[in-house]
N, C-alpha and C positions, 0 to 999 in steps of 0.2 A: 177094930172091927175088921173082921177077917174078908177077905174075896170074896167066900161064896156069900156073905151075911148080906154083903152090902146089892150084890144081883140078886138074892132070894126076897129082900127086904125094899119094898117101898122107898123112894128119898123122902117123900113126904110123912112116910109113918117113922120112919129113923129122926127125923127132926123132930116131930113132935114129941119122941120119948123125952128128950132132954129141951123142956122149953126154958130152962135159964140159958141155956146158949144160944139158942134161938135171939131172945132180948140182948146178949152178951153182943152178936155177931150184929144186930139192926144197930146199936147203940154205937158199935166200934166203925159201920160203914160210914155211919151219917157225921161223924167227926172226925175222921181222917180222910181228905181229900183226895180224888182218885189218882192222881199223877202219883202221889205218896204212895199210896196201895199196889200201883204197878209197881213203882220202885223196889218197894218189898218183896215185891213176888218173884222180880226179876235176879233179887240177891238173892234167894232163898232158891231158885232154880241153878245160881250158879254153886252156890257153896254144896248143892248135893245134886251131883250130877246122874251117882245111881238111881237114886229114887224118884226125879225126875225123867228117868228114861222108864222104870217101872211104870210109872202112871201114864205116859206119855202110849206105852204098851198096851195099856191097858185100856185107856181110851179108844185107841185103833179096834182093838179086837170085839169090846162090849158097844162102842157105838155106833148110830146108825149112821148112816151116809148123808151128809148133808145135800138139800136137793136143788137144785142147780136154778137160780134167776135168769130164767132165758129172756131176753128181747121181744115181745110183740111185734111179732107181723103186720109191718104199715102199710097202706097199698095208697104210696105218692100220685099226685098228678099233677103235673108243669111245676110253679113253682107256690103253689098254693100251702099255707104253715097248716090246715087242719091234717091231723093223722089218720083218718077213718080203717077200720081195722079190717073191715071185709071191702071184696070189690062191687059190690053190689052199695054201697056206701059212699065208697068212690066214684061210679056214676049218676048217683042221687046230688051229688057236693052243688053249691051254688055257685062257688068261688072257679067253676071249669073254664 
């Protein structure tokens, strides 16, 4: 499957074409343990170091940016554990 097939094409409509591997790929998750399956990927990343920078490439440039788990904004008072999230919450608190 060529570059452009794979950005022109759906991942859901490219899986569906081939559903024995679909079943092929559920059947082979659910019985090989995940530690196993990293292992494999992690030899399979070492023995082909070009093709692994290839996709690695490729990743970078066709995906989107993943977006950032900021912290909510707590607004403390003394030493009180609830987190209220505006200040106006924070001088409602009963714990003051």
């Amino acid at each position: 499957m060529g570059l452009l097939t794979r950005r022109l094409i759906p991942r859901k409509v490219r899986r569906l074409a081939h559903p024995a591997r679909a079943a092929k790929r559920a059947t082979k998750k659910a019985l090989i343990p995940k530690t196993v399956r990293k292992a494999m990927w992690g030899v399979h990343v070492a023995a082909n170091p070009v093709s692994s920078a290839g996709y690695a490439l490729e990743r970078s440039i066709f995906s989107k940016p993943k977006k950032s788990k900021g912290r909510a904004v707590v607004y403390r008072h003394g030493s009180c554990q609830a987190k209220p999230r505006t200040p106006e919450a924070a001088q409602r608190c009963r714990n003051r």
